[in-house]
N, C-alpha and C positions, 0 to 999 in steps of 0.2 A: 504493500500500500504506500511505500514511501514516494511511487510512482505518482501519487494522485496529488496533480498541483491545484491547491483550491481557488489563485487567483487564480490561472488559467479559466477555470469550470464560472468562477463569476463573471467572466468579458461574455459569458450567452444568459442571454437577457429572458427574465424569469416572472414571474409574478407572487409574488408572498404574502400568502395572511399569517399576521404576526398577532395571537390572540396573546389580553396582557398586556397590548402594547405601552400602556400609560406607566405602567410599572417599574421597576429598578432594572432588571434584566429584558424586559421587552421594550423597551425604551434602546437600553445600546443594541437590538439586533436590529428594531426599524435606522437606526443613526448608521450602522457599518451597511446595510442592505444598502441606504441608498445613497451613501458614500461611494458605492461602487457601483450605480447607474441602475438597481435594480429596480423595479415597480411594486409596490406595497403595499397594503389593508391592512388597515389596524383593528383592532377591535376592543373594546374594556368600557366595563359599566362606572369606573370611577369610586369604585365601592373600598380600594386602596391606591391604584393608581393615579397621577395626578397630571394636568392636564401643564402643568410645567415642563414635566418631562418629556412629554411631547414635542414641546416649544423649544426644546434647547434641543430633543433630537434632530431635529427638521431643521435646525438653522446651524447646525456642527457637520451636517451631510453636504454641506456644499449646494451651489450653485445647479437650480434645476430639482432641487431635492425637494419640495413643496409641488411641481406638478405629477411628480411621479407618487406623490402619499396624499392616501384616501384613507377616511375615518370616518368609522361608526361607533354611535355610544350605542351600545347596546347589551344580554348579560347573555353568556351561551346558558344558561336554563332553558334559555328559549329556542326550542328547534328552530321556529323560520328564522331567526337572526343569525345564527352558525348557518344555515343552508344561503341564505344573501351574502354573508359574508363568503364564505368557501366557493363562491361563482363565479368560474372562468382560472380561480387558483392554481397554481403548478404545486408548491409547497405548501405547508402548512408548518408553521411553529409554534405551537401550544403550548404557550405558559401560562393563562391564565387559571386561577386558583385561589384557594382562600388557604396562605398559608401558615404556621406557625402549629407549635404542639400545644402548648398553652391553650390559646383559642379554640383549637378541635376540641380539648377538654372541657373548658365551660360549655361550648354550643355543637356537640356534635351531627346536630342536624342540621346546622348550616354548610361546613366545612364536605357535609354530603352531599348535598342539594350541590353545589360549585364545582366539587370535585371527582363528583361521582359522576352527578345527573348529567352535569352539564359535560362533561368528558364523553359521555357515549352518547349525546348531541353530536358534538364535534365531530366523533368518528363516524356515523350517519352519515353528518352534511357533508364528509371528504371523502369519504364511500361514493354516494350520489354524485358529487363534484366531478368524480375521476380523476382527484389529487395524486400525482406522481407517488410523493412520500408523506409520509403524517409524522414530527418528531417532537414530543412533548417532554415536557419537563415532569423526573422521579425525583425522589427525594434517597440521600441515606438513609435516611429513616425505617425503608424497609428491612434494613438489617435486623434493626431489634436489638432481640438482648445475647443474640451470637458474638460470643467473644473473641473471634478468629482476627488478627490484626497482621496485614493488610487485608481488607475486605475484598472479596471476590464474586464478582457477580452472581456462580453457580448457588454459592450458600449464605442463606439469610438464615434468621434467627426467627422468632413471637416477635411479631411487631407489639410498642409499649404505647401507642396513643391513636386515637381517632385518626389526627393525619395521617398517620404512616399507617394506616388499614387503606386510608382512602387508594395512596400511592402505588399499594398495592394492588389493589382492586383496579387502576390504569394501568398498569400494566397487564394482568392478566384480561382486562377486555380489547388491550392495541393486540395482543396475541393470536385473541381470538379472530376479530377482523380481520387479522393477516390470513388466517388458515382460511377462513370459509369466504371473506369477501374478495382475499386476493388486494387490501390495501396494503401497503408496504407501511413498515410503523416502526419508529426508533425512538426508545427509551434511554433518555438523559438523568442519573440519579446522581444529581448534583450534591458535592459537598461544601457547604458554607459558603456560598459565594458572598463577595464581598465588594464597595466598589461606591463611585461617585451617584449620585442621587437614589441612595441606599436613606429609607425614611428611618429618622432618628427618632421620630416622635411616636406616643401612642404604649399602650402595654404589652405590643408583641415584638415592639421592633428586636431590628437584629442585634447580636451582642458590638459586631465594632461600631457599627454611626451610633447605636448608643452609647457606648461609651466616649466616642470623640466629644459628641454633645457636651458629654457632662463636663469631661477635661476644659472643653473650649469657655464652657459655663464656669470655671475653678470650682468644680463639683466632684468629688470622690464616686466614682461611680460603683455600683453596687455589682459582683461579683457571687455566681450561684458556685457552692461548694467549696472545696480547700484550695481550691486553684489549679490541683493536679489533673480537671477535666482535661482533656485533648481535643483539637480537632483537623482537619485537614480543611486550612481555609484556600478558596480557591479564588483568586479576582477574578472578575467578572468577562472580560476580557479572553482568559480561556472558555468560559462555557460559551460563551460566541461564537467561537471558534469550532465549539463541540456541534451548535446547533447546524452551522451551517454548515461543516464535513457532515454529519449525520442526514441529511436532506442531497447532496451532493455524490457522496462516496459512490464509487462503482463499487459491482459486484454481488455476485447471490447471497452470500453470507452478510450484508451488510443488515438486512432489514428482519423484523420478525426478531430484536435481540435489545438488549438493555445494555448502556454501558457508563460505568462509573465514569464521571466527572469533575476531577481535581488536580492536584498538584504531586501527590503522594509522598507527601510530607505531614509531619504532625506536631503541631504546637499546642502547648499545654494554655490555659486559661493567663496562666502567670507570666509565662511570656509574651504571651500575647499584650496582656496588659505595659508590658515593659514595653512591648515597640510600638505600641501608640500613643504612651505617653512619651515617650524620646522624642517622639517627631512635633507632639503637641508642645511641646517645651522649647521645641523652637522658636514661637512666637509668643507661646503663654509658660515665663522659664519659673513662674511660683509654683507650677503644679510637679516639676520635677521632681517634689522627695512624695507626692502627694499617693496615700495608700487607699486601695480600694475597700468595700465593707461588705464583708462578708456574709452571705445570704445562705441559706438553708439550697442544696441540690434542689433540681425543678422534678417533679413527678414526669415522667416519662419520657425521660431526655436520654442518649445513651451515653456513657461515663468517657467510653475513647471511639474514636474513630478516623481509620487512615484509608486510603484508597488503593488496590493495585488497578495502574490504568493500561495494562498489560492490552486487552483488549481492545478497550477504544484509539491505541497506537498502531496497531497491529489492522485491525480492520478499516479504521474511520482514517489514520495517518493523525493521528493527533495527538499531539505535542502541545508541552503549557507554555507559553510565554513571559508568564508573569508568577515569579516567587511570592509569597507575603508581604516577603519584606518590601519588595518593587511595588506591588500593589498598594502597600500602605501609602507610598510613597505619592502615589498619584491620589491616592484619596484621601489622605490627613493635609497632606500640606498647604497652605493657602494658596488660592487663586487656583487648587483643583478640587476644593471641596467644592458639592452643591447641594 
């Protein structure tokens, strides 16, 4: 696969619904698609996405990027809005969702209705469509409480939360679709991505914009467990990179399969905390000796988690770009936060 040049494959001109798009990671895929001259549909009800991120995707794509992106508000619950939207589509990128563990835990029959319902909408309306490939966004989550480190696509564990039931449940119905409808379907089970218009605000945000926030604010920010959690954070930038080889990639083997999404490295909570506050202390230097405050573990979080991206290199050609530390880099420091 190291054959498979993906700017080559982006100079033929394509059509992408990018559901999600107002979001943190569907935001950079509409911005890189039509950076590279491609033609677009956005789709997201606004229900966490924000209509900013749209505005800075569209205007960071360059010259021309505005006639090539078309958007609808609308929520995939809805059949006929995923069947409008997926009409005349080549690809499909599917991230929308209602994510976070927390959140499935208080409202597990929202987190269903988004991520369940409105998933085998999608797969319908790009069935019908005659979508080339359908590549949605998994979560690690599926893993569970399988202790096996680096994690391996073949073996998960008991998933611990409503989300990560949902996650699963997407993937085994892109599976299904592939066998009997013959849609082509690739599973992205992203770890921690991370990255500029990453929302800081709110009770589920992610663990770094929350924590930059509070730094930025000279706020000790609150940290769940001893610190010795792990995780494999991924900027955002590489799963870009995952969505579009996965929609692209030749090959028989490529579709009908899931594949991990990160960096395959693992940084503990504590360190973590040390390299965003190093960078945050570049311009805010009070908060350098500043200690975080320790929180009780979150119910149904998993304690470690690393990636083998054996797989996704080997089939998709894909390669990380960006370390934690490089990623922090573009996302802590001023003039690249937003």
């Amino acid at each position: 696969m190291a054959a498979f040049d993906l700017d080559a494959a982006l100079k033929t001109p394509h059509r992408w619904l990018v559901t999600g798009a107002a979001g943190f990671i569907g935001s950079h895929l509409v911005e890189q698609l039509l950076s590279r001259g491609q033609r677009v549909v956005g789709l997201d009800n606004f229900a966490t996405g924000k209509q900013q991120n749209l505005d800075e995707a569209v205007a960071k794509a360059g010259p021309g990027a505005k006639e090539r992106f078309s958007f609808t508000e609308g929520d995939i619950t809805s059949l006929e809005t995923c069947q409008q939207a997926c009409a005349g589509v080549d690809f499909v990128l599917h991230q929308a969702a209602l994510g976070s563990v927390p959140r499935s835990i208080k409202d597990p029959l929202a987190s269903h209705r988004a991520n369940v319902d409105g998933f085998v909408n999608m797969l319908v309306a790009a069935r019908d469509a005659k979508v080339k490939r359908f590549v949605f966004a998994s979560s690690s989550s599926v893993y569970g409480d399988d202790p096996t480190l680096p994690k391996v696509e073949a073996r998960t564990g008991r998933v611990l939360s409503p989300y990560a039931a949902t996650k699963l449940v997407n993937e085994l119905y892109a599976s299904v679709f592939e066998r009997t409808y013959g849609l082509q379907t690739v599973g992205l089970r992203y770890f921690n991505v991370f990255g500029p218009r990453q929302d800081p605000n709110g009770p589920y945000a992610a663990v770094i914009p929350k924590w930059m926030a509070s730094l930025y604010g000279g706020e000790a920010p609150e940290l769940n467990g001893d610190g010795t959690t792990s995780r494999d954070f991924c900027f955002v930038l590489n799963a870009v990179q995952a969505n579009l080889r996965g929609a692209l990639a030749p090959g028989d083997d490529v579709s009908d399969t899931v594949y991990n999404v990160a960096v395959g490295d693992r940084t503990s909570l504590t360190q973590l905390y040390a390299l965003i506050r190093e960078r945050v202390a570049k311009t805010r230097p009070e908060v350098k000796d500043l200690a975080p405050r320790h929180q009780p573990f979150r119910p149904g979080d998993i304690k470690d988690s690393q990636a083998d991206t054996t797989r996704a290199r080997e089939r998709l050609g894909y390669a990380p770009t960006h370390t934690i530390a490089q990623g922090l880099d573009l996302t802590v420091l001023p003039g690249a936060r937003s």
